[in-house]
Every structure is written in structure tokens, then in C-alpha cells.
ZAMARGU-4260 file (C-alpha; in steps of 0.2 Angstrom, whole numbers, plus 5000, padded with zeros to 4 digits):
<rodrens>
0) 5556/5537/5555 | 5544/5542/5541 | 5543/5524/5534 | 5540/5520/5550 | 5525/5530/5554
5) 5518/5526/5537 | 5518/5506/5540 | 5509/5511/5556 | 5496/5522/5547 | 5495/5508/5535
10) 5490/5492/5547 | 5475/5486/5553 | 5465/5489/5568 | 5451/5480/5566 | 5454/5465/5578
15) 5462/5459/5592 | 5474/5444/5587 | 5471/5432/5604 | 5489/5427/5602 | 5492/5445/5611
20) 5480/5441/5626 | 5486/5432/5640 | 5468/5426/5649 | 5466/5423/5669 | 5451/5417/5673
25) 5439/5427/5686 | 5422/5422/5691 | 5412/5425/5677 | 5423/5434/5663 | 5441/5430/5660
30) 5454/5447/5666 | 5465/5450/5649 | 5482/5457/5648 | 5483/5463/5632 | 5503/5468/5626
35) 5503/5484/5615 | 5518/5488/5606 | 5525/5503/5606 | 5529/5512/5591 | 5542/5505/5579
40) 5544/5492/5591 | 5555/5506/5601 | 5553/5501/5620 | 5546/5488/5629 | 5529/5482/5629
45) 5514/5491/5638 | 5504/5478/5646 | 5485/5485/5646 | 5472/5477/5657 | 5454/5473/5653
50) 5438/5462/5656 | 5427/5454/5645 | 5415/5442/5651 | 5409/5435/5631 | 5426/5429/5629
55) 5419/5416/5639 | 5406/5410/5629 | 5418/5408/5614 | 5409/5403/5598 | 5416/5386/5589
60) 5415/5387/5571 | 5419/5373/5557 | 5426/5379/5541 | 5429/5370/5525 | 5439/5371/5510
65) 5433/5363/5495 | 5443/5361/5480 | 5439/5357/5461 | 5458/5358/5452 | 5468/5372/5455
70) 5452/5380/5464 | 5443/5384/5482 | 5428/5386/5482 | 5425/5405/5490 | 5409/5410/5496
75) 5401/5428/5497 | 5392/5433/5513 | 5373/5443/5509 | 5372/5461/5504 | 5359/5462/5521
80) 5370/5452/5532 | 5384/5455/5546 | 5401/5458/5539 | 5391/5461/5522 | 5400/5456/5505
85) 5416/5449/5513 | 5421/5433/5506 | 5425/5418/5518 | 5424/5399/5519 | 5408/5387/5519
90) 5404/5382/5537 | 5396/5387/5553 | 5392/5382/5573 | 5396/5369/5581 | 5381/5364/5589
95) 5380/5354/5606 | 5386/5338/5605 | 5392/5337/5588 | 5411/5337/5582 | 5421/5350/5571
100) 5418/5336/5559 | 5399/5331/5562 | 5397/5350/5562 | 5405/5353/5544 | 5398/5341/5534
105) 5381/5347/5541 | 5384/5364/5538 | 5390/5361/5517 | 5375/5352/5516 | 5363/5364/5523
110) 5373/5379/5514 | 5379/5370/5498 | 5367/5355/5495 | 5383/5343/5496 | 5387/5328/5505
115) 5404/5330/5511 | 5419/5316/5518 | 5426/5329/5531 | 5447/5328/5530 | 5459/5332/5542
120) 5460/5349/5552 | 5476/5361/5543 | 5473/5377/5555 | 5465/5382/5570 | 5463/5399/5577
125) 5454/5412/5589 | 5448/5428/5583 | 5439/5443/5591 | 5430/5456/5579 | 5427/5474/5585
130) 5410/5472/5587 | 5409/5460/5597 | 5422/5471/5608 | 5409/5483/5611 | 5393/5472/5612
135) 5397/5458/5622 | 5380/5452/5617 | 5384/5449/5602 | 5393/5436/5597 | 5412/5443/5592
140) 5422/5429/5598 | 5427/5413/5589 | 5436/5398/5589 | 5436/5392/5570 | 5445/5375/5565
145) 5449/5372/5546 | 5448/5358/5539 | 5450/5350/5521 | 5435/5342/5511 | 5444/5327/5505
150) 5428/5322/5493 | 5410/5328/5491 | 5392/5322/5481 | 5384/5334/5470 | 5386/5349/5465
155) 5386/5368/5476 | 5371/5374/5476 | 5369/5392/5485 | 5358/5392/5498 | 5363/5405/5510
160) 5376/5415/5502 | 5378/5431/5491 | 5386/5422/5477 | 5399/5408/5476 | 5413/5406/5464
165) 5426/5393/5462 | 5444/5403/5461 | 5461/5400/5462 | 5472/5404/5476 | 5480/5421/5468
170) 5461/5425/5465 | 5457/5422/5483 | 5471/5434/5490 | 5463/5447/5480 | 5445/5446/5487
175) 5437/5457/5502 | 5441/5442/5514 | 5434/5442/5531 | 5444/5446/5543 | 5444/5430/5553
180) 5449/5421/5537 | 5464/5429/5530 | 5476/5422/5543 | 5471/5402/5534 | 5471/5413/5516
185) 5489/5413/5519 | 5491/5398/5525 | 5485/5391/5509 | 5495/5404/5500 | 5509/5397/5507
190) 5507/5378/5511 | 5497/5376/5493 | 5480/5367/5492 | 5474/5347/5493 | 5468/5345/5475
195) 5450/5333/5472
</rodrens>
């Protein structure tokens, strides 16, 4: 039981994976059920209701992964920013009207100065950071699709970011990785990366 409550101790609580939220729409908002575990995974499931009326004005976001080699290219977000310092992947909104695609070679060219052939989408997923949990006007909620770079022009240039920094993937697993990103850090970790 001790290691038990340590591993508890130990995890994080500073999202609400969607894969846990079972969504019925209502009006305005969407009515969550959200399963909480009990302890040690002794007992059933506790099904805890909630509202939240941004989750349905989910942001879509298009996120690329660049390679040089054996590297990804890792991007820093700004000292004066939200989520300061965390490391995540080049991309951004998908604006109306444009594809994950349209919006993702756009994006690299506004925050990297490259001009990018956009490759196939590896991973999707939906994430909900804390903050966004307690300011609805904010936006917390996102639906990100990943995709692979298969070939770009020129060389990244930082526009936007902190710093950037080609690394390879053990590097990457060792970064301060936002949190909406780790989930496709291991994913890379595990499947291995398309090399340019």
C-alpha cells in the first residue's frame, strides 16, 4: 500500500485527459461525465458530473514535426508568454476555412521562415489545460493534429519563440514539454521519427 500511495503522490494533475469525459450535448455547453478512479484502482469507478460550455468552442491546432537526421526540431515557448519556457512543437490555429495542412505550412512560415510540403497526419488528440478549466474565457481546450514535415525551403529562423534547437529524441524526452505535447513525445519515442 505504501508504493501505492506514492505512485499517487507521484502523478500528475495538471489536465483532464478527454479520453475520461464522456460528452452529451445540452443547449449551449456539452454535460461531462468524468470517471475518477478510485485509489489503487480499488473499486469501481466514481462517475462525476460537470458542465463546461468552452469545451464547445474547442480550438483546432496544426502541429509539425521537422526533422534534420537523427533530430526534431524543438521549439521554446517566450519567457513572457503562457505556459512560459515549456518546449513544444512549431504550429498554431487553424483559421477558418483553411485545412490542418493549409494551416501548418502557414504557420512554419510565419514562425520559422520556411516553406514547408506538409506530410501525412501520425497522431491526433484533445487536451484541456487547467486554466482553461477555470476561465472558460480563456482558451483551454484543444484539438491538435500532428503531422510530419516531409521537406521544407530555407533555413529556421526564430521568429516567435524563446529559442529553437534541433535535438534528438532522447533529448526531447528530457526537455520541460508542454503538456499537451508529451502524449505525441512518446509516440515518437516509441514509433521512431521520418528522417529528411
Amino acid at each position: 500500500m505504501e508504493s501505492c500511495k506514492r505512485r499517487e503522490a507521484q502523478s500528475p494533475a495538471s489536465f483532464v485527459p478527454l479520453s475520461l469525459l464522456r460528452p452529451i450535448r445540452k443547449a449551449d455547453r456539452f454535460q461531462f461525465i468524468f470517471l475518477q478512479l478510485p485509489p489503487c484502482g480499488l473499486g469501481p469507478p466514481i462517475e462525476i458530473q460537470g458542465s463546461f460550455q468552452y469545451l464547445g468552442n474547442m480550438k483546432e491546432v496544426a502541429v509539425g514535426i521537422l526533422t534534420r537526421g537523427n533530430r526534431i526540431l524543438a521549439c521554446q515557448r517566450r519567457a513572457d508568454g503562457r505556459y512560459p519556457l515549456k518546449w513544444e512543437f512549431p504550429g498554431g490555429k487553424i483559421e477558418k476555412g483553411e485545412t490542418p495542412s493549409q494551416a501548418l505550412a502557414r504557420e512554419l512560415h510565419e514562425e520559422l521562415d520556411v516553406r514547408a510540403t506538409v506530410g501525412q497526419e501520425f497522431y491526433r488528440q484533445e487536451w484541456i489545460y487547467p486554466d482553461g478549466l477555470a476561465d472558460p474565457g480563456k482558451d483551454g481546450s484543444f484539438r491538435i493534429f500532428y503531422h510530419y514535415i516531409d521537406s521544407f525551403t530555407g533555413t529556421p529562423f526564430n521568429r516567435v519563440f524563446e529559442q529553437i534547437r534541433w535535438v534528438r529524441l532522447a533529448e526531447l524526452e528530457a526537455l520541460d514539454i508542454l503538456e499537451g505535447n508529451r502524449d505525441a513525445v512518446a509516440f515518437l519515442v516509441n514509433h521512431g521519427i521520418h528522417t529528411r
